[in-house]
C-alpha positions in Angstrom: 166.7 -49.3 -49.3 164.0 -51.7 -49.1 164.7 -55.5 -48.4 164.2 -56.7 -51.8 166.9 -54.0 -53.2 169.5 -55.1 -50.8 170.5 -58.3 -53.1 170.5 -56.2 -56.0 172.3 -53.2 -54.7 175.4 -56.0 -53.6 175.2 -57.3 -57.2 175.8 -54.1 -58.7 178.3 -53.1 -56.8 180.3 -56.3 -57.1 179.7 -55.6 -61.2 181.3 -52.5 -61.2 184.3 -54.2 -59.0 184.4 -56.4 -62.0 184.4 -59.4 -59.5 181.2 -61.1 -61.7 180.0 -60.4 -64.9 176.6 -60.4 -65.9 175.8 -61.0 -69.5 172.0 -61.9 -71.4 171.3 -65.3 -72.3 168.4 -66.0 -74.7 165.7 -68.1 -72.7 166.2 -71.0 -75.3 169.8 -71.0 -73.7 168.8 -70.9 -70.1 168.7 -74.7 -68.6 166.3 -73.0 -65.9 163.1 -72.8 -67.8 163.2 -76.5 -67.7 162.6 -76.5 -64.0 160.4 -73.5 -64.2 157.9 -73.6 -67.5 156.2 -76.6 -69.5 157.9 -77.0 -72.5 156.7 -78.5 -75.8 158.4 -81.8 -77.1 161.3 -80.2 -79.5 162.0 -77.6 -76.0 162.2 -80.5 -73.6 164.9 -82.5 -76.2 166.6 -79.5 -76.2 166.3 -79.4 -72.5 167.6 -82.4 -72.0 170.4 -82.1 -74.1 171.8 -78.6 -72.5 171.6 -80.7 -69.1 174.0 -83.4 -71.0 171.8 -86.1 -69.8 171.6 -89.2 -72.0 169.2 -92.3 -72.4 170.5 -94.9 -71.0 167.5 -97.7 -71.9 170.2 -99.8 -74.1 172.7 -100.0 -71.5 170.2 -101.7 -68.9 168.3 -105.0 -69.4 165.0 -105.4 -70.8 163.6 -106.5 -67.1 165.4 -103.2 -65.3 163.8 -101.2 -68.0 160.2 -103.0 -67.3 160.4 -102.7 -63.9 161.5 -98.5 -63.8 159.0 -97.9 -66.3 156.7 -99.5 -63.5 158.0 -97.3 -61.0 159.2 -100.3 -59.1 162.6 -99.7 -56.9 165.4 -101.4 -58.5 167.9 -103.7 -56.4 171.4 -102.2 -55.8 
């Protein structure tokens, strides 16, 4: 059994114990490719959304908001 089989061997065998299941999600569905593939506008809103984040620019005042957009570190 070679070193990169180990993993999957364990996998399998806890499959069959019917301790996990393993089931096929469509790559639109996987939260992942965000973090692993550049994605067009409409994929990165979608993205974002399937990570539940939110934009938050209305809740914080117009100077916070200059000042992140600037990159500058915002006082606690």
């Amino acid at each position: 059994m070679g070193f990169h089989e180990v993993p999957w061997a364990s996998l399998q065998q806890e499959v069959k114990q019917k301790q996990i299941q393993v089931n096929w999600v469509p790559t639109d569905q996987m939260p992942a490719d965000g973090l692993t593939k550049v994605l067009s506008c409409p994929k990165h809103k979608s993205f974002v959304k399937q990570l539940g984040l939110e934009d938050i620019r209305s809740l914080i005042t117009p100077q916070e908001n200059e000042e992140a957009e600037k990159g500058v570190e915002l006082s606690a």
